[in-house]
One Martini backbone bead per residue (centre of mass of N, CA, C, O) as a GRO file, in nm:
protein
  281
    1UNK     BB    1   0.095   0.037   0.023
    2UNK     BB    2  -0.002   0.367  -0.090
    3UNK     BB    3   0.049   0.709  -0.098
    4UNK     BB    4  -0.181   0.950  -0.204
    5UNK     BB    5  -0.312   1.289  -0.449
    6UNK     BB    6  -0.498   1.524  -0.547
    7UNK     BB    7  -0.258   1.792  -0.571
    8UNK     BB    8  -0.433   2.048  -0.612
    9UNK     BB    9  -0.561   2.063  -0.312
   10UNK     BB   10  -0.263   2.211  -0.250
   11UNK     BB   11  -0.236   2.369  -0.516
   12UNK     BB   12  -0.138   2.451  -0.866
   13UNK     BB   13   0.138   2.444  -0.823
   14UNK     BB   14   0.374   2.214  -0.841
   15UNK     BB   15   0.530   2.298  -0.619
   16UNK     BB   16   0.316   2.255  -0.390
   17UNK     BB   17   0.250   1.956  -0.463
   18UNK     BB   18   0.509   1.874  -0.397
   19UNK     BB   19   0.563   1.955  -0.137
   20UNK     BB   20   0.325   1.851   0.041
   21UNK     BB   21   0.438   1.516  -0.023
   22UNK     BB   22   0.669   1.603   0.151
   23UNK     BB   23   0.611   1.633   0.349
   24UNK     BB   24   0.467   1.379   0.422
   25UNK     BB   25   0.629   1.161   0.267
   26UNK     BB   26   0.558   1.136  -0.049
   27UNK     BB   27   0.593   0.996  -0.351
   28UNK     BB   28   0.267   1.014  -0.462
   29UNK     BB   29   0.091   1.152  -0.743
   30UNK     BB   30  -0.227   1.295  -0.828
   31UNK     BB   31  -0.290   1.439  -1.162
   32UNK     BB   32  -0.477   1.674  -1.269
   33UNK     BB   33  -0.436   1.993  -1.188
   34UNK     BB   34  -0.185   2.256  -1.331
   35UNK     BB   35  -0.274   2.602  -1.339
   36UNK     BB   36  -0.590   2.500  -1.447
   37UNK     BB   37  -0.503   2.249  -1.596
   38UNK     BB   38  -0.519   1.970  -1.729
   39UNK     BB   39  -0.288   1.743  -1.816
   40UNK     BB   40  -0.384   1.610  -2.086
   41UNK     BB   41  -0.400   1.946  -2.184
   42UNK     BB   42  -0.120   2.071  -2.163
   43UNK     BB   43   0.099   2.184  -2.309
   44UNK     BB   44   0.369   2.089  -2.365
   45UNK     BB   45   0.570   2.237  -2.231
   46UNK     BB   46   0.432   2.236  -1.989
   47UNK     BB   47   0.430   1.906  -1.935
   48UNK     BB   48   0.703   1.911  -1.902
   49UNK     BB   49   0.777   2.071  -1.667
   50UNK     BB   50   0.612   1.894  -1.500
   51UNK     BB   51   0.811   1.622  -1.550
   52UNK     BB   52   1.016   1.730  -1.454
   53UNK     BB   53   0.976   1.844  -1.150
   54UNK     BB   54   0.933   1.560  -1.064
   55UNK     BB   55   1.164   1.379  -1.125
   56UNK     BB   56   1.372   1.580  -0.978
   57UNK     BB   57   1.148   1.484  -0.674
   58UNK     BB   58   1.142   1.178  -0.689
   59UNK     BB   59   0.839   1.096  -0.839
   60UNK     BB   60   0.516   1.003  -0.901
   61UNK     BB   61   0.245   0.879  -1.086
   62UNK     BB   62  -0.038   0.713  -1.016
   63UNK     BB   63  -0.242   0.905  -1.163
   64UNK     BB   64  -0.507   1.064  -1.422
   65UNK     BB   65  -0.718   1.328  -1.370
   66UNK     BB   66  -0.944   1.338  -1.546
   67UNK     BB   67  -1.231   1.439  -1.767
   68UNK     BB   68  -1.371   1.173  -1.844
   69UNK     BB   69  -1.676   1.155  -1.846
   70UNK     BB   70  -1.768   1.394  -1.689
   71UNK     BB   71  -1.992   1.613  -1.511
   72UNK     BB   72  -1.924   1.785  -1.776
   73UNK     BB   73  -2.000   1.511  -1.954
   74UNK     BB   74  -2.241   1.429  -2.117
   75UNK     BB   75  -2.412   1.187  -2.328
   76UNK     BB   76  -2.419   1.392  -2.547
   77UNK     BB   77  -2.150   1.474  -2.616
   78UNK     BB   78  -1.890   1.435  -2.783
   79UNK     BB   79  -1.683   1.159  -2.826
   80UNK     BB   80  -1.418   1.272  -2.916
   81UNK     BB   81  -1.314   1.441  -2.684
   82UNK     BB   82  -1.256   1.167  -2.499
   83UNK     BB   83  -1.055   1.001  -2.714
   84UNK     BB   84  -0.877   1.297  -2.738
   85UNK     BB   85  -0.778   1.266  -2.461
   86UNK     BB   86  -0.659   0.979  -2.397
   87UNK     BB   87  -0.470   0.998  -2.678
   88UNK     BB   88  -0.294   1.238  -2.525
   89UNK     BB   89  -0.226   1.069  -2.210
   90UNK     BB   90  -0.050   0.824  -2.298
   91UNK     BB   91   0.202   0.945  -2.358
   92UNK     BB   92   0.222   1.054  -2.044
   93UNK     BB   93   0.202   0.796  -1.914
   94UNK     BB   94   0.467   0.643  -2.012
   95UNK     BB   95   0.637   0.883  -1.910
   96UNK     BB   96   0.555   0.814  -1.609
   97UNK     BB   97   0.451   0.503  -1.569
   98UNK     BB   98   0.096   0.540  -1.582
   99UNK     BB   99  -0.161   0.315  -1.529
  100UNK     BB  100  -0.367   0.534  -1.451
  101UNK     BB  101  -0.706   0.638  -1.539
  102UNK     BB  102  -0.990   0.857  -1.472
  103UNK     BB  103  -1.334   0.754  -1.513
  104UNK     BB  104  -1.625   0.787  -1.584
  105UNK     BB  105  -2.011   0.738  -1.700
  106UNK     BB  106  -2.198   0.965  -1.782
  107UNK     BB  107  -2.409   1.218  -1.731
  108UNK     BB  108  -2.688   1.315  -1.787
  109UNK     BB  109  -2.893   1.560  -1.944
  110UNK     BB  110  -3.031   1.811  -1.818
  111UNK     BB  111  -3.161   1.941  -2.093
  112UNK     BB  112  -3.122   1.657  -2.243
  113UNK     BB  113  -3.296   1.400  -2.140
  114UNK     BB  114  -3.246   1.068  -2.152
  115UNK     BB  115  -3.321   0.755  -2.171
  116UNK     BB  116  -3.205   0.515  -1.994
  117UNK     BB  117  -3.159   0.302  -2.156
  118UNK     BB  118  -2.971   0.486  -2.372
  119UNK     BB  119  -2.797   0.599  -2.127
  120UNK     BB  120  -2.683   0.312  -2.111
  121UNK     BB  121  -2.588   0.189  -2.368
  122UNK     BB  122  -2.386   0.445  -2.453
  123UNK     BB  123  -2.216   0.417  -2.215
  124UNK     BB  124  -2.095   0.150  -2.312
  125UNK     BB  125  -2.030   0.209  -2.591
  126UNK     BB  126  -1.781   0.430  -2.466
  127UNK     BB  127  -1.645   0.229  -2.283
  128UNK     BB  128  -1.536   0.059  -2.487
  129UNK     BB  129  -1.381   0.231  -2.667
  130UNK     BB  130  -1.198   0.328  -2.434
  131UNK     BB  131  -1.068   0.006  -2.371
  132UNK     BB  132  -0.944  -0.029  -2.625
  133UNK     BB  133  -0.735   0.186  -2.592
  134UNK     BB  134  -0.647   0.117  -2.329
  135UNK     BB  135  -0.531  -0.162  -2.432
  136UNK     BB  136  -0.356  -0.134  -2.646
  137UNK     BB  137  -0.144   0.073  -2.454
  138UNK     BB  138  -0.145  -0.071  -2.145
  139UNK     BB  139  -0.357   0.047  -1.983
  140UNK     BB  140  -0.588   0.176  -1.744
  141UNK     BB  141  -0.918   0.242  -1.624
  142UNK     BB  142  -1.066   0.396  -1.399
  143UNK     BB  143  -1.380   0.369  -1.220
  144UNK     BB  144  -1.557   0.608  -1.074
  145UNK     BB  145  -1.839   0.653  -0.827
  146UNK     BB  146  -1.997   0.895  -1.003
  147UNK     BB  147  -2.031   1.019  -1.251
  148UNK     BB  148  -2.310   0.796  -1.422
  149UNK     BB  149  -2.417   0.522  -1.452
  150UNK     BB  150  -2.195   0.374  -1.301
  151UNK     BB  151  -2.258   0.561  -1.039
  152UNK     BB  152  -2.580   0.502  -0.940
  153UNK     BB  153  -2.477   0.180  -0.858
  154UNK     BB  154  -2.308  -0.077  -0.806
  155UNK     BB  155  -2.418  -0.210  -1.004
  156UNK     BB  156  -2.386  -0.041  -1.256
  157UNK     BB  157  -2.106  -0.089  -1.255
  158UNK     BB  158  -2.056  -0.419  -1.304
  159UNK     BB  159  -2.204  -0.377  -1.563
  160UNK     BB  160  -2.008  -0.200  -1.698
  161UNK     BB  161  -1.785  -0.423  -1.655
  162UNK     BB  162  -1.904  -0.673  -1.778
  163UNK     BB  163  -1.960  -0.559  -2.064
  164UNK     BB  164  -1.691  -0.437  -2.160
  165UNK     BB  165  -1.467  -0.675  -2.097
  166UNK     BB  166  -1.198  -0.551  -1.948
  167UNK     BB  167  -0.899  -0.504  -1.821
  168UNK     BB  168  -0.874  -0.205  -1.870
  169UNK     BB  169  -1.114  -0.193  -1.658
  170UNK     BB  170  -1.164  -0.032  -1.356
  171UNK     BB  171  -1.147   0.066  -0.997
  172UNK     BB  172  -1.238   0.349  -0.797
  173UNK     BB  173  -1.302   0.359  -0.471
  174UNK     BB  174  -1.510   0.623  -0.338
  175UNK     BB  175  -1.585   0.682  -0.015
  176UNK     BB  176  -1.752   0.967  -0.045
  177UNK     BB  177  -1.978   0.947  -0.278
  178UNK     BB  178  -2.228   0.761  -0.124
  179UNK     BB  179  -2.320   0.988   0.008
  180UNK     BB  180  -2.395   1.248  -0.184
  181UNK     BB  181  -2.592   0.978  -0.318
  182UNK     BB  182  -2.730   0.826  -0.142
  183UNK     BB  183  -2.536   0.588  -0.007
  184UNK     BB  184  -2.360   0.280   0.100
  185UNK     BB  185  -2.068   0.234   0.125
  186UNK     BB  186  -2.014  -0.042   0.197
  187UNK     BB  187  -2.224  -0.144   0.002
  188UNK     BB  188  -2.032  -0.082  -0.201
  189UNK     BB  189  -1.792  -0.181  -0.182
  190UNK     BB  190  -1.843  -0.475  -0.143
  191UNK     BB  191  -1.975  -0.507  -0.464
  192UNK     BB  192  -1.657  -0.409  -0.599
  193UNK     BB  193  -1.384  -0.514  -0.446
  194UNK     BB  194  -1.278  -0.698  -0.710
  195UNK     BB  195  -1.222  -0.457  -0.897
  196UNK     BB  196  -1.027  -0.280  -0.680
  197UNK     BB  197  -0.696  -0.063  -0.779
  198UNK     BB  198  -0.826   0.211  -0.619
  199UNK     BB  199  -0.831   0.546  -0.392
  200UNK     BB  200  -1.058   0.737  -0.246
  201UNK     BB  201  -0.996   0.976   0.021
  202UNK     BB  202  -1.344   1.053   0.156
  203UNK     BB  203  -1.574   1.253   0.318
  204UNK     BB  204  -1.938   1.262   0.496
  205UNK     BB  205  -2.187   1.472   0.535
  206UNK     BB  206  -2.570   1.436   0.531
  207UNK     BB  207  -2.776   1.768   0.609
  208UNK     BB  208  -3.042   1.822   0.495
  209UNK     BB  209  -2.957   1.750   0.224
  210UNK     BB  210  -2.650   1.868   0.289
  211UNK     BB  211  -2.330   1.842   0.195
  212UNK     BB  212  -2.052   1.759   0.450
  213UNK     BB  213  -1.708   1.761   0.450
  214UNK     BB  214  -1.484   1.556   0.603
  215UNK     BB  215  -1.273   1.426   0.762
  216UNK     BB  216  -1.169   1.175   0.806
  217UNK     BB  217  -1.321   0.927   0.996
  218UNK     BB  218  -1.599   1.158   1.001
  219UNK     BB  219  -1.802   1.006   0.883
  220UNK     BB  220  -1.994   0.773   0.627
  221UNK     BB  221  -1.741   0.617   0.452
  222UNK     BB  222  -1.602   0.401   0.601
  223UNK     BB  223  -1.250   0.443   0.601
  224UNK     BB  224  -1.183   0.226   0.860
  225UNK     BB  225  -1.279  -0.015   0.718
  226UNK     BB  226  -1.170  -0.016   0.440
  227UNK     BB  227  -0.895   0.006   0.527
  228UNK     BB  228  -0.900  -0.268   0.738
  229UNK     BB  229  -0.997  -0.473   0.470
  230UNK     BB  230  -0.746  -0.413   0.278
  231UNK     BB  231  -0.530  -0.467   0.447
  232UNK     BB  232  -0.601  -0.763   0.530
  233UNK     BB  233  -0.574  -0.868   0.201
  234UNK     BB  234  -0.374  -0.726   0.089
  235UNK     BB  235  -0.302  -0.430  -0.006
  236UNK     BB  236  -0.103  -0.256  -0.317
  237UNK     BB  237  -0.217   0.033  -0.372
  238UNK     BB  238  -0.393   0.345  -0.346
  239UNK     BB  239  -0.423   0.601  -0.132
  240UNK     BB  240  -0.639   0.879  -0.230
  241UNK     BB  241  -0.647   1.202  -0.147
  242UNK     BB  242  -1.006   1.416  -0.165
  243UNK     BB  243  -1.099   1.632   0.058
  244UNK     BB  244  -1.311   1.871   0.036
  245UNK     BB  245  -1.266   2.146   0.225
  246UNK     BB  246  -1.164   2.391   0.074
  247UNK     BB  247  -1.206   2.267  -0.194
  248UNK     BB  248  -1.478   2.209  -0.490
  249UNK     BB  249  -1.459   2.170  -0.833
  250UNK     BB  250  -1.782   2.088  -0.896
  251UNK     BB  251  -1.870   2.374  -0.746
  252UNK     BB  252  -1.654   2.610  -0.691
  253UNK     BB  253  -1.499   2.596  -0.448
  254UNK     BB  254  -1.307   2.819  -0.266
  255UNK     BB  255  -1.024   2.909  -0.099
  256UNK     BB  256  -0.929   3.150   0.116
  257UNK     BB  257  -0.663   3.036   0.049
  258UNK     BB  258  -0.361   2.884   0.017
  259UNK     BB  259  -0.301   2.802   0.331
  260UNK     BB  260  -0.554   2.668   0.368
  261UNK     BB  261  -0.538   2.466   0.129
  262UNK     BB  262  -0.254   2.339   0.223
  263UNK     BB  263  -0.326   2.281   0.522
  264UNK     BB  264  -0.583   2.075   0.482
  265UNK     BB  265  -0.408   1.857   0.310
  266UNK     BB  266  -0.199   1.778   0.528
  267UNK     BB  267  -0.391   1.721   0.763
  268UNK     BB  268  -0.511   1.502   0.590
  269UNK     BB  269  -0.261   1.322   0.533
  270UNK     BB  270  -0.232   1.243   0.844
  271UNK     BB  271  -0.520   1.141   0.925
  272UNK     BB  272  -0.439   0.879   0.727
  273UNK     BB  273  -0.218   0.772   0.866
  274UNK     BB  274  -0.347   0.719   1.156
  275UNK     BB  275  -0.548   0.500   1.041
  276UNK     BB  276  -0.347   0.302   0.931
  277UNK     BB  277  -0.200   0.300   1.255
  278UNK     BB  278  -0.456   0.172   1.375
  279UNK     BB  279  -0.594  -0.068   1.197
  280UNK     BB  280  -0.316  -0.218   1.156
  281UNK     BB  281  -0.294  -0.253   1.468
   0.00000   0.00000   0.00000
């Protein structure tokens, strides 16, 4: 097992991002945004840059957060976006020898909703030709269990990967997300447990109907049960923290400050790995 984190959320620039992974004595980031643009998407120039930061500071790439099929992208929008999308990040992924690319499975479209059979079909057959892309490649997507088909039950998740019937296809399981959705993260957790390969640590209570994301250990989400069935198992994969304390980038709630940024996430990263020799022991 190791610890990892969607290293945006301690702040934009690499540089903090890596400060902060250091701080914590963390080897590995999960790199989604940089100077708020996806890594996906950075300019090569730019990417260049991103790539010599990290190996400079002798760390690794756990996963690519992507924004594949993700809550801005729903299953009307062309699928053209996420194709090259992914064809963009391969060889990025290559660069950096990161096995993982997350990616959701399309949100219905609030303005023009399609009919559940619809939107059931369209989007397995768009995760079949990109789990065909990244099989060709040797890449693996994560599905996390957030916006779209395959997010909306534990269920549909499995039926999911079960139709696309790829290697490339494999599960991210945040343990945060099914409090937001109302749903038992435990009983999700069990019900996917077997195809997960890597891991989101995020906490919430839903109060009144009003989601309120909370230190991890300290919510609904199960997080001590979890890590302590997972490490049970021997489990050798990334639990990767993704506070959503002070900023919540789909929300688009901004921290107050930079430092409050920064340290909400070292803060958090410290109070897993307390779990961790907690439920370990």
């Amino acid at each position: 097992m190791f610890y990892s984190g969607i290293s945006d959320e301690a702040g934009q620039p690499i540089a903090v991002q890596i400060k902060a992974h250091r701080e914590l004595g963390w080897k590995h980031l999960e790199l989604r945004l940089v100077d708020n643009v996806n890594l996906t998407q950075l300019p090569d120039a730019e990417f260049d840059a991103v790539y010599a930061a990290v190996s400079e500071a002798g760390m690794e790439v756990s996963c690519f957060g992507s924004a594949i099929a993700n809550w801005a992208r729903p299953i009307t929008c062309p699928e053209e976006i996420d194709i090259n999308d992914l064809k963009q990040a391969i060889p990025r992924m290559h660069r950096f020898k990161t096995p993982f690319i997350r990616v959701m499975s399309y949100p219905n479209d609030p303005d023009q909703p399609i009919d559940e059979g619809s939107w059931r079909r369209e989007a397995i057959r768009r995760m079949k030709e990109l789990a065909r892309i990244a099989e060709d490649n040797g890449i693996i997507l994560v599905h996390e269990n957030c916006s779209g088909w395959g997010g909306l039950s534990a269920e549909n998740s499995n039926i999911l990967l079960g139709e696309v019937d790829s290697p490339a296809l494999k599960v991210v399981f945040d343990t945060g997300n099914p409090v937001t959705y109302g749903q038992d993260a435990w009983e999700y957790y069990e019900a996917v447990k077997e195809d997960i390969v890597y891991i989101h640590i995020k906490d919430a209570k839903k109060i009144d109907g009003v989601d309120h994301y909370c230190m991890c250990g300290d919510g609904d989400g199960y997080v001590k049960e979890v890590v302590a069935d997972l490490l049970k198992k021997g489990y050798d994969g990334g639990l990767s923290i993704e506070p959503h304390l002070a900023a919540v980038i789909h929300t688009g709630q901004k921290a107050g400050s930079e430092e409050q940024l920064y340290q909400s996430y070292t803060d958090y990263g410290r109070r897993l790995m307390e779990i961790v020799a907690e439920v370990g022991a």
